[in-house]
PDB file of N, H, CA, C and O in Angstrom:
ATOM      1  N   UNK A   1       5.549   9.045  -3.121  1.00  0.00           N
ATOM      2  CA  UNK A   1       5.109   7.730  -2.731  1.00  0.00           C
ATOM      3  C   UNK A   1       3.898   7.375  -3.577  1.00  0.00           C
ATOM      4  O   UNK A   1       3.248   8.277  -4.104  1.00  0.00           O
ATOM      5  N   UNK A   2       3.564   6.085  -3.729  1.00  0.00           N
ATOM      6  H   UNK A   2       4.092   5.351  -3.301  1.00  0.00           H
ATOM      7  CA  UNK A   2       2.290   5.346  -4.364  1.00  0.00           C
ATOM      8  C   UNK A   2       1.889   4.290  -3.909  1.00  0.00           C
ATOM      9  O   UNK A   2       2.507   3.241  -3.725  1.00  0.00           O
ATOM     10  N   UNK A   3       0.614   4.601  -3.675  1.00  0.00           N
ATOM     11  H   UNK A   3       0.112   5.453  -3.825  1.00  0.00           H
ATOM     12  CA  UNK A   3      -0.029   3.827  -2.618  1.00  0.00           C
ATOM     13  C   UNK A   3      -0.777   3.218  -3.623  1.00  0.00           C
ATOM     14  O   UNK A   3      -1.299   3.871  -4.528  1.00  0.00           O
ATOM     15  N   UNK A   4      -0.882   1.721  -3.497  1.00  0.00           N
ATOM     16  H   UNK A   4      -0.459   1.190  -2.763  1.00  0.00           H
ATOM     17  CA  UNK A   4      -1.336   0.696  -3.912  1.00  0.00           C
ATOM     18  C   UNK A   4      -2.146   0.122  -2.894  1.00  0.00           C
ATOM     19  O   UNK A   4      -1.669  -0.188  -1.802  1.00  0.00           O
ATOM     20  N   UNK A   5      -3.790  -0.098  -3.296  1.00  0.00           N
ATOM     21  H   UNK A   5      -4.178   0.154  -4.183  1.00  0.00           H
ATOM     22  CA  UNK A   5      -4.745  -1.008  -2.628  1.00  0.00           C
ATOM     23  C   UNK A   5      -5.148  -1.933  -3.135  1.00  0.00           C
ATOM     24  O   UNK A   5      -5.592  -1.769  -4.272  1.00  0.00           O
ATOM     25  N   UNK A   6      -5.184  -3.338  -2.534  1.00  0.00           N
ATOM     26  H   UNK A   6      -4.824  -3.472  -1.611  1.00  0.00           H
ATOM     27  CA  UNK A   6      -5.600  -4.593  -3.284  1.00  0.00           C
ATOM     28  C   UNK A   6      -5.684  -5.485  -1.849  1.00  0.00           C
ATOM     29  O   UNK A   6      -5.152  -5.131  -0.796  1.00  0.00           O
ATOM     30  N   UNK A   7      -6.381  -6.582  -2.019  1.00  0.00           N
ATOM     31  H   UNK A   7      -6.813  -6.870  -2.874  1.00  0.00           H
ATOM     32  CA  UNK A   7      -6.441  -7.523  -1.204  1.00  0.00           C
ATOM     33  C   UNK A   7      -5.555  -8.749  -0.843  1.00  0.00           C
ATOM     34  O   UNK A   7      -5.002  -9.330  -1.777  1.00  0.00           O
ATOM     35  N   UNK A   8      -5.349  -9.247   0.578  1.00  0.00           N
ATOM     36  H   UNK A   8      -5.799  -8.775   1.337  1.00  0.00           H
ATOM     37  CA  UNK A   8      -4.485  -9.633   1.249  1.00  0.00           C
ATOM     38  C   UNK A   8      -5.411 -11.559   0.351  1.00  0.00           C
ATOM     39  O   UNK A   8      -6.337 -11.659  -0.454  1.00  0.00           O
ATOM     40  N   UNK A   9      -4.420 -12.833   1.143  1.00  0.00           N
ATOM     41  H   UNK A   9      -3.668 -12.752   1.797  1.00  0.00           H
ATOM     42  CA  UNK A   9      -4.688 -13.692   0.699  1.00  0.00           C
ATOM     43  C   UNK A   9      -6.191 -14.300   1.570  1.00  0.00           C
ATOM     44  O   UNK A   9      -6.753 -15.393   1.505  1.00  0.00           O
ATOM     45  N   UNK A  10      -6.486 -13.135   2.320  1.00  0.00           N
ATOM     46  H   UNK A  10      -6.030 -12.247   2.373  1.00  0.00           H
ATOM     47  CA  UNK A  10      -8.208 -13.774   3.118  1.00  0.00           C
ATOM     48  C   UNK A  10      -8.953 -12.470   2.659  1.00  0.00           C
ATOM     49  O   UNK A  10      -9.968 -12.256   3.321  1.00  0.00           O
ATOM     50  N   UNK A  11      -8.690 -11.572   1.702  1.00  0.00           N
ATOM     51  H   UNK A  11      -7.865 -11.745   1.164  1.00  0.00           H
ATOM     52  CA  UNK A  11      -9.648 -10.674   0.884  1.00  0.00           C
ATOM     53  C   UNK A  11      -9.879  -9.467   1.862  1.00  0.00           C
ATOM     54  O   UNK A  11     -10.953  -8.872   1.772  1.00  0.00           O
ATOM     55  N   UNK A  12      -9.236  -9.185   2.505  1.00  0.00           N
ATOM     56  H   UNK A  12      -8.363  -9.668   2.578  1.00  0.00           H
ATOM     57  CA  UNK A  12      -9.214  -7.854   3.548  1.00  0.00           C
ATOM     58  C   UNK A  12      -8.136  -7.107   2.885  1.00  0.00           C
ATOM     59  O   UNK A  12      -6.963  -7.380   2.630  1.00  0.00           O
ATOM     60  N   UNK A  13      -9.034  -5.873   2.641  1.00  0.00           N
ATOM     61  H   UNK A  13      -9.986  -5.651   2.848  1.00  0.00           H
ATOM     62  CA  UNK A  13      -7.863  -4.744   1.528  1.00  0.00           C
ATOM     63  C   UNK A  13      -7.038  -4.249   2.516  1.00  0.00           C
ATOM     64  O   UNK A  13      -7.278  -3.998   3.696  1.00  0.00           O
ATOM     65  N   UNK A  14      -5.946  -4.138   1.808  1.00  0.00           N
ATOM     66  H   UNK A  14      -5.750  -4.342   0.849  1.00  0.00           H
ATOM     67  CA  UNK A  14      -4.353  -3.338   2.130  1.00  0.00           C
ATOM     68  C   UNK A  14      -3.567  -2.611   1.273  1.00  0.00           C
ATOM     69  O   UNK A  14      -3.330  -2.649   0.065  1.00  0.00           O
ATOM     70  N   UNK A  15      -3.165  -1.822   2.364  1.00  0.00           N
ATOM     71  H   UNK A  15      -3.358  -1.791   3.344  1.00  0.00           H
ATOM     72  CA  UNK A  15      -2.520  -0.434   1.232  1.00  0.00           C
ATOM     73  C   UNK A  15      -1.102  -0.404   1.819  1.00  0.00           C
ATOM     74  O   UNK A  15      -0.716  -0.305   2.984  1.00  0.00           O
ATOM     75  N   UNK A  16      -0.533  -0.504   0.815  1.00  0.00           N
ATOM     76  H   UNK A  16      -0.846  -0.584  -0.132  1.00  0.00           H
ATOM     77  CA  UNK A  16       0.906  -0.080   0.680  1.00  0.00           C
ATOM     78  C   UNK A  16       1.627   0.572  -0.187  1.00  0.00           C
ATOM     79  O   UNK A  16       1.831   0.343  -1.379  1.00  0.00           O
ATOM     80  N   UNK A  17       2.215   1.889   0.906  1.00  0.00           N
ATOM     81  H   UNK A  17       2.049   2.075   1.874  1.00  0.00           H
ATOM     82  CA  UNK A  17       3.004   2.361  -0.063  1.00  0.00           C
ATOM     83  C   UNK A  17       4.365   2.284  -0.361  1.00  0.00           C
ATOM     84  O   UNK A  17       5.116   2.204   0.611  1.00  0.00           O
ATOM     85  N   UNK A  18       5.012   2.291  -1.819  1.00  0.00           N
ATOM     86  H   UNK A  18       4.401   2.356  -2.608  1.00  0.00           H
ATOM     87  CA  UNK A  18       5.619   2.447  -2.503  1.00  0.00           C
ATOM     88  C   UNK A  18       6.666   3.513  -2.590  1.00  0.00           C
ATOM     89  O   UNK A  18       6.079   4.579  -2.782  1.00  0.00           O
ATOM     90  N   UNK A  19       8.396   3.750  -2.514  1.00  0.00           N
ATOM     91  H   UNK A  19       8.872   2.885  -2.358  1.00  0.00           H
ATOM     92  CA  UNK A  19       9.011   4.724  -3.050  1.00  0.00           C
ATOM     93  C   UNK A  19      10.255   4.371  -3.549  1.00  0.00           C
ATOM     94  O   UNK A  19      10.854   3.375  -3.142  1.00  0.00           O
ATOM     95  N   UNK A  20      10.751   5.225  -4.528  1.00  0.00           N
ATOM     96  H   UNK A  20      10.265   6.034  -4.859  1.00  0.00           H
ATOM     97  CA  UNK A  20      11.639   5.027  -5.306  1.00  0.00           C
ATOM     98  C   UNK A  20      12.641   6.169  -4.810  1.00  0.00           C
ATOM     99  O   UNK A  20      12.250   7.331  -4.692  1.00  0.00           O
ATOM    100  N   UNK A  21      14.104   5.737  -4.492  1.00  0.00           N
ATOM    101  H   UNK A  21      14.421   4.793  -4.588  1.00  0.00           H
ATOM    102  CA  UNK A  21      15.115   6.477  -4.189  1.00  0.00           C
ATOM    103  C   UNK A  21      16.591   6.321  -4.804  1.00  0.00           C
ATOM    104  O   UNK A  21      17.524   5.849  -4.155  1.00  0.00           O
ATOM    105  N   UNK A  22      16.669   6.656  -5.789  1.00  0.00           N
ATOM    106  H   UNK A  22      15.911   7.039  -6.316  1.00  0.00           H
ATOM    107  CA  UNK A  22      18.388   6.543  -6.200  1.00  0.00           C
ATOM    108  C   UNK A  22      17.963   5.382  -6.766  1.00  0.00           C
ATOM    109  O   UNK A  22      18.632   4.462  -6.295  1.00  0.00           O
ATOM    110  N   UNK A  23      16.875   4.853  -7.840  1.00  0.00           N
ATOM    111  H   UNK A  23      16.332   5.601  -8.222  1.00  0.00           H
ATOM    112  CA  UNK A  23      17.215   3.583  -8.161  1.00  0.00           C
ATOM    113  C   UNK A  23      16.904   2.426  -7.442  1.00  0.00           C
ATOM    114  O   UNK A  23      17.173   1.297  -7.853  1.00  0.00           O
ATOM    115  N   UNK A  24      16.339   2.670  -6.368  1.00  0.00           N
ATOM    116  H   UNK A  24      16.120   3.587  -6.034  1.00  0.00           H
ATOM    117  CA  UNK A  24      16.503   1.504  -5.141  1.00  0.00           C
ATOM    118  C   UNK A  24      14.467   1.831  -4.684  1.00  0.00           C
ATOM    119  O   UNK A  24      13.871   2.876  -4.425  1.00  0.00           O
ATOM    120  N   UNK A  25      14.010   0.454  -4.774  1.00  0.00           N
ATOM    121  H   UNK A  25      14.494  -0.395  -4.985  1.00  0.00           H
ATOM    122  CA  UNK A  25      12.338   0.917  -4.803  1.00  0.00           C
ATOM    123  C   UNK A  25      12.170  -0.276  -3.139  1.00  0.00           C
ATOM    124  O   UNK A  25      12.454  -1.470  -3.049  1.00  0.00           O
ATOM    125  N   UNK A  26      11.596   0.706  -2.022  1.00  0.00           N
ATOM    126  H   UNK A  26      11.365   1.676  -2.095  1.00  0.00           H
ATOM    127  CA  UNK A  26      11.496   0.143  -0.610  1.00  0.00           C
ATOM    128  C   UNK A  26       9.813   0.611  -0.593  1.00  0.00           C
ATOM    129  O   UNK A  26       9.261   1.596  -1.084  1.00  0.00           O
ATOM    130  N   UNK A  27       9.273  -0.544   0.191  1.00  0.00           N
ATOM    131  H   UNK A  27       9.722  -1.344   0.589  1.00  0.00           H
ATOM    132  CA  UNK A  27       7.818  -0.412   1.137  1.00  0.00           C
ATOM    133  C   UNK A  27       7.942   0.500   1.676  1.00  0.00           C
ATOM    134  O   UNK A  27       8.930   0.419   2.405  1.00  0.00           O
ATOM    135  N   UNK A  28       7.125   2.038   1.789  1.00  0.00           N
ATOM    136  H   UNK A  28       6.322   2.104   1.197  1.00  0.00           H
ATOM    137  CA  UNK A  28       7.701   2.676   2.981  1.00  0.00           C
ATOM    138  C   UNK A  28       6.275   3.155   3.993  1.00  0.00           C
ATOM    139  O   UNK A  28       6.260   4.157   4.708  1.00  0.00           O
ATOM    140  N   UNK A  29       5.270   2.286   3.856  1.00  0.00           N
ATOM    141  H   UNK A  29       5.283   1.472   3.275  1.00  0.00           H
ATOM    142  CA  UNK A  29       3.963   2.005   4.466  1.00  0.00           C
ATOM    143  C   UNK A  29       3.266   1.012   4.101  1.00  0.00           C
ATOM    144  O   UNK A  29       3.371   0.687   2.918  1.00  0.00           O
ATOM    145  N   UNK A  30       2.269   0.163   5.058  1.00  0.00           N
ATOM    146  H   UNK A  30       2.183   0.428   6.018  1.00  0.00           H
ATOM    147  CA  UNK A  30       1.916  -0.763   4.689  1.00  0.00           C
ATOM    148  C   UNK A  30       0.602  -0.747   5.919  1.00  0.00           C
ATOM    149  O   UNK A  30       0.918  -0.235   6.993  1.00  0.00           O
ATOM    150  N   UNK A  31      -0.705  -1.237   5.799  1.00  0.00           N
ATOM    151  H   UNK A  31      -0.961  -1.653   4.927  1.00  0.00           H
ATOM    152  CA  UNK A  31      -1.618  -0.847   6.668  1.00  0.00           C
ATOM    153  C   UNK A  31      -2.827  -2.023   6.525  1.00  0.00           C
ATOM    154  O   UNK A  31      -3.181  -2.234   5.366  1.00  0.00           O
ATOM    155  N   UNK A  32      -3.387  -2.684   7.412  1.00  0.00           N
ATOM    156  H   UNK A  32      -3.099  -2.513   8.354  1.00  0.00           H
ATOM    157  CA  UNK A  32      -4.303  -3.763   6.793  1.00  0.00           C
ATOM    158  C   UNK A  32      -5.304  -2.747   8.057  1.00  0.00           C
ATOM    159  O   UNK A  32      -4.737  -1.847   8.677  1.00  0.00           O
ATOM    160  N   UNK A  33      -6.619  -3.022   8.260  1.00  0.00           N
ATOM    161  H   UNK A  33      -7.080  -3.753   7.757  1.00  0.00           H
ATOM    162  CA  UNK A  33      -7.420  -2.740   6.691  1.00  0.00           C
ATOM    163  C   UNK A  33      -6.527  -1.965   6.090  1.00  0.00           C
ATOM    164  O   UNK A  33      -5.417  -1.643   6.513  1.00  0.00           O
ATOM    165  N   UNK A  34      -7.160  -1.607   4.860  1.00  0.00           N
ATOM    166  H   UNK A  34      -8.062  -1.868   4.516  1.00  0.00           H
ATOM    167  CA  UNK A  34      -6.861   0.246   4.292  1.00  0.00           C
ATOM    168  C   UNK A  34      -7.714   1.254   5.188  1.00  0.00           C
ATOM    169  O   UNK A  34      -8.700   1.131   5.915  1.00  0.00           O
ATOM    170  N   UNK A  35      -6.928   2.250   4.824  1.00  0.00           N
ATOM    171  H   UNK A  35      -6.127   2.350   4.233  1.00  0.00           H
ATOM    172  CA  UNK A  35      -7.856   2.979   5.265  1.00  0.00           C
ATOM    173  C   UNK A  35      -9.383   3.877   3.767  1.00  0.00           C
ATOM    174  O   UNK A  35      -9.583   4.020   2.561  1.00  0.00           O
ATOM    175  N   UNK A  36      -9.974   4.176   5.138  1.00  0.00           N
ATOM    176  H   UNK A  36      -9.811   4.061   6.118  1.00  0.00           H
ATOM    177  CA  UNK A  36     -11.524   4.469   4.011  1.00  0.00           C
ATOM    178  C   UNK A  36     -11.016   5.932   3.381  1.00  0.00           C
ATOM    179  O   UNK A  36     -11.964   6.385   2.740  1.00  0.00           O
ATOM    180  N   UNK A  37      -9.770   6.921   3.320  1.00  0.00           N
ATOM    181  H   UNK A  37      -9.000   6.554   3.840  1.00  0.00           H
ATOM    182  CA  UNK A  37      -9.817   7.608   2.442  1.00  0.00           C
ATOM    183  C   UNK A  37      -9.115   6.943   0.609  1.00  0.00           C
ATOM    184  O   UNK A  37      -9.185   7.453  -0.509  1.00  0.00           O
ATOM    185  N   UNK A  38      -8.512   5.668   1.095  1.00  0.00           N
ATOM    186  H   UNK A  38      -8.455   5.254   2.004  1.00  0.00           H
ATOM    187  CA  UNK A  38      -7.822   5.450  -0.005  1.00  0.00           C
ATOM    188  C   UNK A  38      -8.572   4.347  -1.059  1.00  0.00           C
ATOM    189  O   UNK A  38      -8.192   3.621  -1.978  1.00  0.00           O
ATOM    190  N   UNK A  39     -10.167   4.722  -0.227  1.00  0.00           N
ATOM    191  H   UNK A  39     -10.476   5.311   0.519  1.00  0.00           H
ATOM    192  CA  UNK A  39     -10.930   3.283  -1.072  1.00  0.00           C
ATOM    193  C   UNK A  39     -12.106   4.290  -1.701  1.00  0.00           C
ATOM    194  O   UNK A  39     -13.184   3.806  -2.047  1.00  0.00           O
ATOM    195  N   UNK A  40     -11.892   5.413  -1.800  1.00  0.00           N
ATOM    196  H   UNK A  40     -11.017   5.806  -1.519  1.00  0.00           H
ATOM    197  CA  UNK A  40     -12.750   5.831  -2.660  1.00  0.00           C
ATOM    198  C   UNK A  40     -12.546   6.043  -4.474  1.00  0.00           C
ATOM    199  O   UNK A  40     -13.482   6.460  -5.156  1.00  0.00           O
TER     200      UNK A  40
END
């Protein structure tokens, strides 16, 4: 998985992760805030 953090459209960061299976790429987490281990 790959977790991507960036900000929502009112600037409150969010992390979502990312996976790739057979070719086929699904959200397979998504979390508003982020959390504070993935903002260091």
């Amino acid at each position: 998985m790959t977790m991507f953090i960036g900000p929502d459209e009112i600037g409150t960061l969010v992390e979502v992760g990312v996976i790739e299976w057979h070719g086929v790429i699904a959200i397979a987490h998504a979390m508003r805030p982020a959390r504070t281990k993935y903002l260091r």
